[in-house]
N, C-alpha and C positions, 0 to 999 in steps of 0.2 A: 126499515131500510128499503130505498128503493132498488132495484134491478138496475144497473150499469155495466153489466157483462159488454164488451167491445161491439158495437156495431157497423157493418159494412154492407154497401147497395146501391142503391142509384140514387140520384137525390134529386129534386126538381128540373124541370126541362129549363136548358139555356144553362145549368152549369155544370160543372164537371166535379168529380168524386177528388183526381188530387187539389185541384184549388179549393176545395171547400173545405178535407179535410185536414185538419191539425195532430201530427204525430206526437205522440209522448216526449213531453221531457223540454217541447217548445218556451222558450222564455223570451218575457220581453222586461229589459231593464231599466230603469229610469233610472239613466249616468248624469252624474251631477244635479238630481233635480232637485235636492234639499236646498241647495244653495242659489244666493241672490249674489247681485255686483259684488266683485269682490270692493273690498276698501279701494284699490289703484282704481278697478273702472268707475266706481263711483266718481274719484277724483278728475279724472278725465273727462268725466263724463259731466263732471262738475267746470270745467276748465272749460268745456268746448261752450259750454252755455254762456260762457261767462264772453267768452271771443265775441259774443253775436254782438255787442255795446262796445267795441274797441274801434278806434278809423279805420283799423284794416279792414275786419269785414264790410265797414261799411265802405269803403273802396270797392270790393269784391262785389257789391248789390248795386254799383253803377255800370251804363250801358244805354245804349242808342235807346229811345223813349220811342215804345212800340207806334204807329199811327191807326190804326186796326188791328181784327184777326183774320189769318189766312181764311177762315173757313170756322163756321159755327154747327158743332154737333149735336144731334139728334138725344135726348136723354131716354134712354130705352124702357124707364120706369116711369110710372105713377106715382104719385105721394101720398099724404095721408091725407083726408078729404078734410076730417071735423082738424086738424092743426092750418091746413088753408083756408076756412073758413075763418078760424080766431087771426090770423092774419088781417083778412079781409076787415073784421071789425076791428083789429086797430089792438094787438094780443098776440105775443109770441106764447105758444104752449110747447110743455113738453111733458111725458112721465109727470098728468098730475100737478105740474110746477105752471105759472104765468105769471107775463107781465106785462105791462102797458107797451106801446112803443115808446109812445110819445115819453114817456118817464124813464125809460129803459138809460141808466147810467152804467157806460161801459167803461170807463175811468174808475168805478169805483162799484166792481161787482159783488151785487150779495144775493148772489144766484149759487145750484149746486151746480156740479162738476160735470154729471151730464149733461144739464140744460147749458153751461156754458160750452161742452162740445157739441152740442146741436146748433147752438149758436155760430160759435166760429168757423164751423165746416160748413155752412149755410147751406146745408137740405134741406133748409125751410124753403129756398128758393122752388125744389121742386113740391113741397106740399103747394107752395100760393100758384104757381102755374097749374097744378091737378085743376082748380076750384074757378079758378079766374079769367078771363079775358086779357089781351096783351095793356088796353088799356084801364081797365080795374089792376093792375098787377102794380106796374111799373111804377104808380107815387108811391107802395109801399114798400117793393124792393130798393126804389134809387133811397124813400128815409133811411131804410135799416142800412142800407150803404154807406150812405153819409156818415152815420152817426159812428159804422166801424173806423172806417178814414179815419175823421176826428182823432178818434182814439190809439188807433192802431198802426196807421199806416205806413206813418216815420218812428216810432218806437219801436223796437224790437224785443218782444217780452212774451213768456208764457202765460195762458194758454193760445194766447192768439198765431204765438210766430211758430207753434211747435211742427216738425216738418210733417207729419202724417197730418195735420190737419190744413196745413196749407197745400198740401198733394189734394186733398178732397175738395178743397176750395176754389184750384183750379180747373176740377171737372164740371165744378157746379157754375163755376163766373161765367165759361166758356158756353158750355150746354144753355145755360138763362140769359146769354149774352144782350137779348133783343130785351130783359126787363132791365138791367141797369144800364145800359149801351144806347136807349135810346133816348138820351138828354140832348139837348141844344145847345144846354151849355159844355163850353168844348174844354177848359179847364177842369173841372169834374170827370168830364168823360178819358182826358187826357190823366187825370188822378189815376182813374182807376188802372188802365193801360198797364201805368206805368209800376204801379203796387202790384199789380201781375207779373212784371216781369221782374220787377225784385223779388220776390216773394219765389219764384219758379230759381233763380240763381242761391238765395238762401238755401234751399233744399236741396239744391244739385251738391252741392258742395258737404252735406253732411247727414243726407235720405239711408246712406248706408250705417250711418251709427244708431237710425233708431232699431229698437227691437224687432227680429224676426217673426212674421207674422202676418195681419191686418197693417199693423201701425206702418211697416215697411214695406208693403205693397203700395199703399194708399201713395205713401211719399213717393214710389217711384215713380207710381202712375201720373202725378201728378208733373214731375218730370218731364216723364214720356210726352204727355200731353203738350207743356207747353212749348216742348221742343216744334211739333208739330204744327203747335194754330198759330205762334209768334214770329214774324218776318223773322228769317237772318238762322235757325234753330234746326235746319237739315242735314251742315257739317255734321253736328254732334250727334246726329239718330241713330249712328251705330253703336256708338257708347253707350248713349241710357239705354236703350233695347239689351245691349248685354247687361247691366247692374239690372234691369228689372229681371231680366232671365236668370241672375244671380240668386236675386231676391226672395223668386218664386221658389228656386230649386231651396231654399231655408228656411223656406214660409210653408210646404206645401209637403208630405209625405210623399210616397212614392202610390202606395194607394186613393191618394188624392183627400185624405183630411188634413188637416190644418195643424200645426205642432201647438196650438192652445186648446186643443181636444175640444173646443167650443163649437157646435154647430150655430150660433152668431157669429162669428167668425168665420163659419163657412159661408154664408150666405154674404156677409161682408165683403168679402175676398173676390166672390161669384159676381158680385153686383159693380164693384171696383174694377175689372177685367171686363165683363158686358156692358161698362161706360167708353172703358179705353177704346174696346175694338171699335165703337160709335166713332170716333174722334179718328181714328183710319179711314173709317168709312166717307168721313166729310170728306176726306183728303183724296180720296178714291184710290187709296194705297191696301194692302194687302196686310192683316196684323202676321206680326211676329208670330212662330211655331211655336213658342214656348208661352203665350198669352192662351192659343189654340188650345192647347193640348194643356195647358193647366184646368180651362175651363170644363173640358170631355171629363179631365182625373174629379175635379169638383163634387160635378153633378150625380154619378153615380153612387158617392161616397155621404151627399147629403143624403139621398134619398133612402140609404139605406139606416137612415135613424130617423124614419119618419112613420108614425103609424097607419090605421085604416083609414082616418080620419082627414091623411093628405099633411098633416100636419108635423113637425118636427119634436120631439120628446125631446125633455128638460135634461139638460146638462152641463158643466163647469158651468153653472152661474145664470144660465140661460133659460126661455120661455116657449111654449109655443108662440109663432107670430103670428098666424091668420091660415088657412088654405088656402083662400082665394089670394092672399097676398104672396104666398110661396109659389103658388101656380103660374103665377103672373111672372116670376123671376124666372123661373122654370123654362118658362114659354119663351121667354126674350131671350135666353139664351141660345136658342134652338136646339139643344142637346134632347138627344130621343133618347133614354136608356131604361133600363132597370134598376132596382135598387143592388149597389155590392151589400152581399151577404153579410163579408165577410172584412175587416182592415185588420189586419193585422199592427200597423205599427198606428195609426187611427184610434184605433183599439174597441172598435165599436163590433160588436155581433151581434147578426140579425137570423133570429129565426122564424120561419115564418111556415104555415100549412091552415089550410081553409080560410078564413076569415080571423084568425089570430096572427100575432106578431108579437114578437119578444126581442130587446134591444137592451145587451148584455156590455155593460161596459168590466172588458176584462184586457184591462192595462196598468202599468202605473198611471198617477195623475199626471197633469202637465207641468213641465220643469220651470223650478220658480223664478228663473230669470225672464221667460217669455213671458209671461201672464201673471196679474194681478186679479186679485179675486175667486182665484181656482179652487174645486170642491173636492172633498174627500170621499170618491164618492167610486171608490174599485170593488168591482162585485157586485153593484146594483144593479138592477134592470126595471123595467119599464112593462109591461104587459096590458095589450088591447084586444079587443074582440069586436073589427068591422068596425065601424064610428065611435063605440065607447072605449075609453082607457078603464082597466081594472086596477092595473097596480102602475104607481107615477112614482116622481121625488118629487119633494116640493118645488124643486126650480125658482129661478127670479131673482138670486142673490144680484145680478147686474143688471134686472132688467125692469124692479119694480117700481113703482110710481114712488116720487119723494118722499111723500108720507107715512112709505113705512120708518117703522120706529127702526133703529139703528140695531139693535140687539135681536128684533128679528130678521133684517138682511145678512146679519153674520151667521145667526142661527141656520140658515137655509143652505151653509155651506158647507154643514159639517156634516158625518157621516151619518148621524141619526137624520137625518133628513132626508134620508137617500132609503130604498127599499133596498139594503142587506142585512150585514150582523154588524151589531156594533159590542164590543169585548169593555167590561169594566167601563160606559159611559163615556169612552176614550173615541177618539176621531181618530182612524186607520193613519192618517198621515197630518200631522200637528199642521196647525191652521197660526200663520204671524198675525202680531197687530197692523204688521204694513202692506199686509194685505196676501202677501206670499206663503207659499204651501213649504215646509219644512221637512224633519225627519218621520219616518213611518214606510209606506210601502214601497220598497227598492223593486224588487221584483215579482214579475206576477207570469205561473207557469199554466201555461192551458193547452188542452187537448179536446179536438171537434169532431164527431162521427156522424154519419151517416149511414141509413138503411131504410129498405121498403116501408117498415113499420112507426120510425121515430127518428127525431134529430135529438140529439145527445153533445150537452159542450160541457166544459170541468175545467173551471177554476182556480188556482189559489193564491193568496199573498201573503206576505212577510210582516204586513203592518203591524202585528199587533207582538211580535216574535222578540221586538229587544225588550220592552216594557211587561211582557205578560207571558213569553214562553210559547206564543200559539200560534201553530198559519191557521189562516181560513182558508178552509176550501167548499166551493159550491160546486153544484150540477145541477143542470138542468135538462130535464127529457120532454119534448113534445112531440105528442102523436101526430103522424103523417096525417092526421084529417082537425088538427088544431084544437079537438073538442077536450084536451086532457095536458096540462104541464104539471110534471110532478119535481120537485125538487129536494135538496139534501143538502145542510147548511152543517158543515164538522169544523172542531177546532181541535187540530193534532198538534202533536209536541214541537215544539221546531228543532229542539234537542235531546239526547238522552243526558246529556254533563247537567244539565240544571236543573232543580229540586225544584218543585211548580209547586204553587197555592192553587185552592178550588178558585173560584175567577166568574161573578155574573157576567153574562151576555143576554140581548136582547136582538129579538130581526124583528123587523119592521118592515110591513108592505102597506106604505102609503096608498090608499084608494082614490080611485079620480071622480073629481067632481060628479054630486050626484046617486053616486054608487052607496044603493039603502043596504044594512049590514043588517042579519039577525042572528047572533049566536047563538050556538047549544048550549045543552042545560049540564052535559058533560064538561065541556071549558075544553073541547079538544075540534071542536068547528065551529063553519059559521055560513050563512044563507047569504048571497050576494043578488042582490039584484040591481040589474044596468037600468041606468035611466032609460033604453031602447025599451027594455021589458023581457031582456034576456036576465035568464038563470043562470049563476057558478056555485058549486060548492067547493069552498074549503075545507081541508083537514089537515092533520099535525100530529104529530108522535114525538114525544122527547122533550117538551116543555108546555107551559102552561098560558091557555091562549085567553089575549084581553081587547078589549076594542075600545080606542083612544080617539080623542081629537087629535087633528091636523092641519095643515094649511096649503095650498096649489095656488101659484101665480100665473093668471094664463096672459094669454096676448098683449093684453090692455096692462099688465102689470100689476094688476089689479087683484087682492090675496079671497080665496076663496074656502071660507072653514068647509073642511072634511074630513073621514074617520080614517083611522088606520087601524090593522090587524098589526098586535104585538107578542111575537111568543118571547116567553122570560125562561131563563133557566140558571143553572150554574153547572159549572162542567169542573168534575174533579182533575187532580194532576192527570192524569188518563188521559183526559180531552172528553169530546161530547162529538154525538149526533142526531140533529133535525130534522124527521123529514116530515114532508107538508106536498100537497097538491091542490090546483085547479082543476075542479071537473064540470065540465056543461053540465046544468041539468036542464035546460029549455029550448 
């Protein structure tokens, strides 16, 4: 058993003892998150799709035929160098996926679902501008142009018309204006205008029905935008500016993460917002306080689930993306901060001391009407030391290249994937086939200390309570000088009325790439060595330790085999406890 007597003190410079710490008995709920559309909003929601093909709405998407833009904005990002390149030779890429241009059938797609929203939101435009000259660009953007028209531009049909992707469509037309915009032919160019400015009335009209989030930013944004750069659209800029400030305030915590707990999605949202205020900028206007002040809440909140390494740790679904690619986002925003510790409704904890870091997800998951694809993954955490990760999850259920097989993108979202305890081979919070997170962890009760000596945070959830009788509760202690995290993995009654079975459990600390493992001859530790050429020891008390294969999806999306530490045990009616430590030895 480790030591968790209360601790109080000062705690790093720049923050304060009450915001950092968390008093006994704090709970965070997940209200309503088991459940998806009801039957009615489905139907509604089923009806409103259905309006986009009737002459009303297409009444609705007529309107004076733009003849220019006000004003063409600066795109504050880079793209990806090797997907402009495939461009350039004549190759849409994406995650792994390609396809010709010239062959490319968008009548009749047998592409996946990301490569077709890479497609339709055309940031491809800004990878072929990274890579290319205005005259190398432009015969490849005005083909893939053309060939969307064709397809797309008097039909009105998903995934093309969907409104977050035509919000993103009109940052990127707008921003690359000079690669499709600069034809001679004036029917084409008069095309596209015009499929802008329908496309920007489309969305206006029903940006608010899509999901709170990314999906609903994107759409406003794109609103917002073309309110701005399309003659005739500055009556109406007090309206979208309030639905986008709507939007943000349901999209965005008050801590400033994202309600799909996805750090994609923070970064999404960040780069969506440091497009818009671009598109003021052309206008020589001043952005909204509520785009401002969304983006300050952002950045601090991204950065505090980011390791040594600069880079972002794996969560709901997500990868690391690059450093140098985060940094870059980072920069363009101009936001100068420090990492928050701490989010409370976010749900991310960061602790940190010397050259360690540990990023504690202790929330419920995200509610399954926001998000598709979301992981079971309360209680896990993440642990680095300076540029190496020690303990990861495998990440990438949303982010890895097409190739993976199906069964292991689902596999990556379930709790064995995640570095905690997993009770009877069960998933803390049932995982659908439609992609939706279900019944399991309602609520999750934690408490955070602070003192000269260590940081001290505790845990627990409900997941496992209707099904098995048990919460989990963890802790975790790291010393003020980061060379030592001890921890304590328990599974208590959740009731005294109900008569319990003994009940395997398993915790698992996924290791990161790289990280060479040597177990003792006892079965109770193990010799870590960082690819740097640092030393960790582990050890464990309370069940029986084994080292397994695993798998890490980093950047590139791309699955990289690695080992994980797994203690097994069985814990009688009683309950059980685990305890285990990280200690430098190099």
């Amino acid at each position: 058993m480790i030591d968790l007597s209360p601790l109080k003190g000062p705690i790093e410079p720049g923050s304060n003892v009450q915001g950092d710490s968390i008093d006994e008995g704090k709970r965070l709920i997940r209200q309503g998150g088991d459940k998806g559309l009801s039957l009615a909003e489905r139907v509604m929601e089923r009806f409103h799709r259905l309006t986009w093909r009737t002459p009303i709405h297409g009444m609705r998407l007529k309107g004076r035929h733009p003849l220019k833009l006000i004003a063409v904005p600066d795109d504050p990002f880079m793209g990806d160098a090797k997907r402009g390149n495939a461009l350039l030779g004549g190759t849409l890429t994406f995650r792994g996926e390609g396809r010709a241009i010239t062959g490319l059938d968008l009548a009749k797609p047998d592409f996946s679902r990301a490569f077709a929203e890479y497609l339709h939101g055309f940031s491809w435009l800004r990878d072929l501008s990274t890579v290319a000259t205005r005259a190398q660009a432009i015969p490849v953007a005005e083909a893939l142009m053309r060939r969307w028209l064709d397809a797309h531009a008097d039909t009105i049909s998903e995934p093309a018309w969907r409104a977050d992707l035509w919000g993103r469509r009109i940052l990127f037309w707008t921003a690359h204006a000079p690669l499709i915009l600069s034809s001679t032919d004036l029917v084409y160019r008069s095309r596209v205008l015009n499929t802008l400015a329908r496309g920007a009335r489309h969305i206006d009209r029903g940006a608010d029905k899509v999901a709170p989030g990314a999906p609903r930013v994107a759409a406003l944004c794109g609103v917002v935008a073309a309110g701005l750069l399309i003659p005739g659209g500055d009556p109406r800029r007090a309206a979208t500016e309030a639905a986008l400030a709507k939007a943000l305030a349901v999209s965005i915590f008050e801590d400033g993460g994202n309600v799909a707990r996805a750090p994609a999605a923070q970064i999404d949202i960040l780069m969506l917002l440091t497009a818009l205020r671009e598109v003021y900028a052309a206008r020589r206007l001043e952005a909204p306080e509520s785009v401002n002040t969304a983006i300050a809440a952002l950045v601090p909140a991204l950065l505090g689930v980011c390791h040594g390494d600069r880079d972002v740790s794996s969560w709901q679904g997500g990868a690391p993306v690059g450093a140098a690619l985060l940094e870059h986002i980072i920069t363009a925003t101009g936001v100068r901060t420090r990492p928050l510790r701490q989010a409370r409704e976010w749900g991310y904890q960061r602790l940190a001391a010397g050259a360690a870091v540990v990023i504690f997800d202790a929330a419920p998951p995200p509610i399954a009407r926001l998000v598709e694809g979301g992981c079971a993954s309360t209680l896990a955490f993440e642990f680095s030391d300076g540029a190496s990760r020690i303990v990861v999850n495998c990440g990438g259920a949303r982010s890895g290249i097409v190739q993976l097989p199906e069964m292991l993108v689902e596999g990556l979202r379930t709790t064995a994937a995640h570095s905690t305890l997993i009770v009877g081979d069960s998933n803390s919070t049932a995982i659908h086939s439609d992609g939706t997170l279900g019944r399991g962890v309602a609520e999750v009760e934690l408490v955070r200390q602070e003192s000269e000596g260590s940081s001290r945070i505790e845990g627990s959830h409900d997941g496992y309570a209707r099904r098995f009788g048990f919460l989990h509760r963890r802790q975790l202690v790291m010393a003020s000088d980061g060379r030592e995290l001890r921890g304590e993995d328990m599974l208590l009654p959740a009731t005294k009325r109900r008569k319990l079975v003994a009940t395997g459990f398993a915790i698992r600390f996924h290791l990161g790439v790289g990280v060479q493992v040597s177990p003792t001859a006892d079965g109770l530790a193990a010799l870590l060595r960082l690819p740097g050429g640092g030393l960790w020891q582990f050890r464990c008390r309370g069940g029986t330790l084994a080292v397994e294969e695993s798998v890490w999806i980093d950047a590139d999306g791309r699955p990289h085999a690695t080992m994980q530490l797994v203690i097994t045990g069985e814990s009688p009616a009683g309950g059980a406890s685990v305890s285990w430590a990280f200690k430098r030895a190099g």
